[in-house]
Every structure is written in structure tokens, then in C-alpha cells.
C-alpha positions as CSV (number, residue, x, y, z in Angstrom):
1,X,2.0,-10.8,-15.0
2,X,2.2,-13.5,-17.7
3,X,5.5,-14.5,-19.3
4,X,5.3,-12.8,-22.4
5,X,4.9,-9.2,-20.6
6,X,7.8,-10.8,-18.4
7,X,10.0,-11.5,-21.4
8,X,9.2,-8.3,-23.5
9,X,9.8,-5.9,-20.6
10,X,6.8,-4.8,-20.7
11,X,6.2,-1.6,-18.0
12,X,3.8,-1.7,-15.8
13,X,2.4,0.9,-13.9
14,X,3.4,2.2,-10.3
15,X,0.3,2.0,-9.3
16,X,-0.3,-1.9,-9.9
17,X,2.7,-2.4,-8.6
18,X,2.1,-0.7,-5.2
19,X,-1.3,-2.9,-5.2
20,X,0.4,-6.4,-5.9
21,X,3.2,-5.5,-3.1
22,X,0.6,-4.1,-0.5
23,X,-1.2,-7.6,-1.0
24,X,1.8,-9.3,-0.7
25,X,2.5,-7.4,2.4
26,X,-1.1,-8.2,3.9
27,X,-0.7,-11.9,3.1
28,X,2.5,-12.4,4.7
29,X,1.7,-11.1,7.9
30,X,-1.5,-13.1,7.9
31,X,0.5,-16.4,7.2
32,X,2.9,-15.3,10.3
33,X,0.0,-14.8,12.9
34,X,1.0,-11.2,13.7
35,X,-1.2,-8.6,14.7
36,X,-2.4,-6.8,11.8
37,X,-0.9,-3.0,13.7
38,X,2.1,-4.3,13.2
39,X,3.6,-3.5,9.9
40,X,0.7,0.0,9.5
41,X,3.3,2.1,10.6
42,X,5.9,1.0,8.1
43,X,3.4,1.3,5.5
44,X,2.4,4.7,6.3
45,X,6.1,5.7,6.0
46,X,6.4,3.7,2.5
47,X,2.9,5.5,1.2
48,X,4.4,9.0,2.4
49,X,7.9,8.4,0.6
50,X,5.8,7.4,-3.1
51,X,3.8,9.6,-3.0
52,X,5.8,12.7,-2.2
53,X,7.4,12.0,-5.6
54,X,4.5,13.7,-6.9
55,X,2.8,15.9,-4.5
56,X,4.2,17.5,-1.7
57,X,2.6,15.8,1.5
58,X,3.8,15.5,4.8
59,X,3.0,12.1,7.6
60,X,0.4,13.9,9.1
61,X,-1.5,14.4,5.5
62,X,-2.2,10.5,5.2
63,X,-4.2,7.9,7.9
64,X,-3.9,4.3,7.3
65,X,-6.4,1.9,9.3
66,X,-7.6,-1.4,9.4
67,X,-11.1,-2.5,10.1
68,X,-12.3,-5.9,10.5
69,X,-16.1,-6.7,9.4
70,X,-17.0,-9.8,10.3
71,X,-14.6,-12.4,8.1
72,X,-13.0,-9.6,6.2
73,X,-10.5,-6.8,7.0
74,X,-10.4,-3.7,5.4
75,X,-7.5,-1.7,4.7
76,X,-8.4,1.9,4.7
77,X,-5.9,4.7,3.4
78,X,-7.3,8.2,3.5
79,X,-4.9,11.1,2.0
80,X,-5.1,14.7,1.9
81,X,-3.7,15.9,-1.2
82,X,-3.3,20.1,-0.9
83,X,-4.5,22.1,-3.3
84,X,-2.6,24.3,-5.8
């Protein structure tokens, strides 16, 4: 965000949002040495609660995982969105 859009207000969108605090998220609990199953749970719940706002979805509609390949982990988030 640079300081102009900071000044001016400007509104951003949910979904850049979610994206900044998820890697915020990620990058705290690498700096603390935890496990990275620690906070998946929490996220799930978070991911179930924003998106609910828009489509009706319950826990068991949504997976969260994490993966590590080689030096990388992978955060994968699979949702099943019904159909109307």
C-alpha cells in the first residue's frame, strides 16, 4: 500500500487483504519456530466465517493443507462452493 492510497482512503479489496494477512500469518509462525499445523485449524475457521458472507458453506466444505517441496511450503486451500 503506498502512502498516497494510505492517505486518500483508498479501498482495497477483500480479497488482497485476506492475501496480505494470510502472509502475515505464515511469516509469523515461521519467525516463532512453530510447527506449521499449528495455526491451520484457526485458519480454516477464519476462511469458513469470510466466506460464508457470500455463499452458504459449512467446515466440512473447505480443506486447508500444507505441503513442503523441497525448500518451499505450499499452502493449499481447496473449497467446495454448492451449486445454485
Amino acid at each position: 500500500m503506498s502512502i498516497l492510497s494510505f492517505l486518500l482512503g483508498e479501498k482495497r479489496k477483500s480479497a488482497s487483504v485476506a492475501k496480505e494477512r494470510l502472509q502475515l500469518i505464515i511469516a509469523h509462525e515461521r519467525a516463532a519456530g512453530r510447527a506449521p499445523a499449528d495455526y491451520l485449524p484457526a485458519l480454516q475457521r477464519d476462511l469458513v466465517a469470510v466466506i460464508s458472507k457470500y455463499v452458504k458453506i459449512t467446515n466440512n466444505d473447505i480443506r486447508v493443507h500444507i505441503e513442503c517441496q523441497e525448500d518451499l511450503e505450499v499452502l493449499e486451500v481447496k473449497i467446495e462452493i454448492p451449486q445454485t
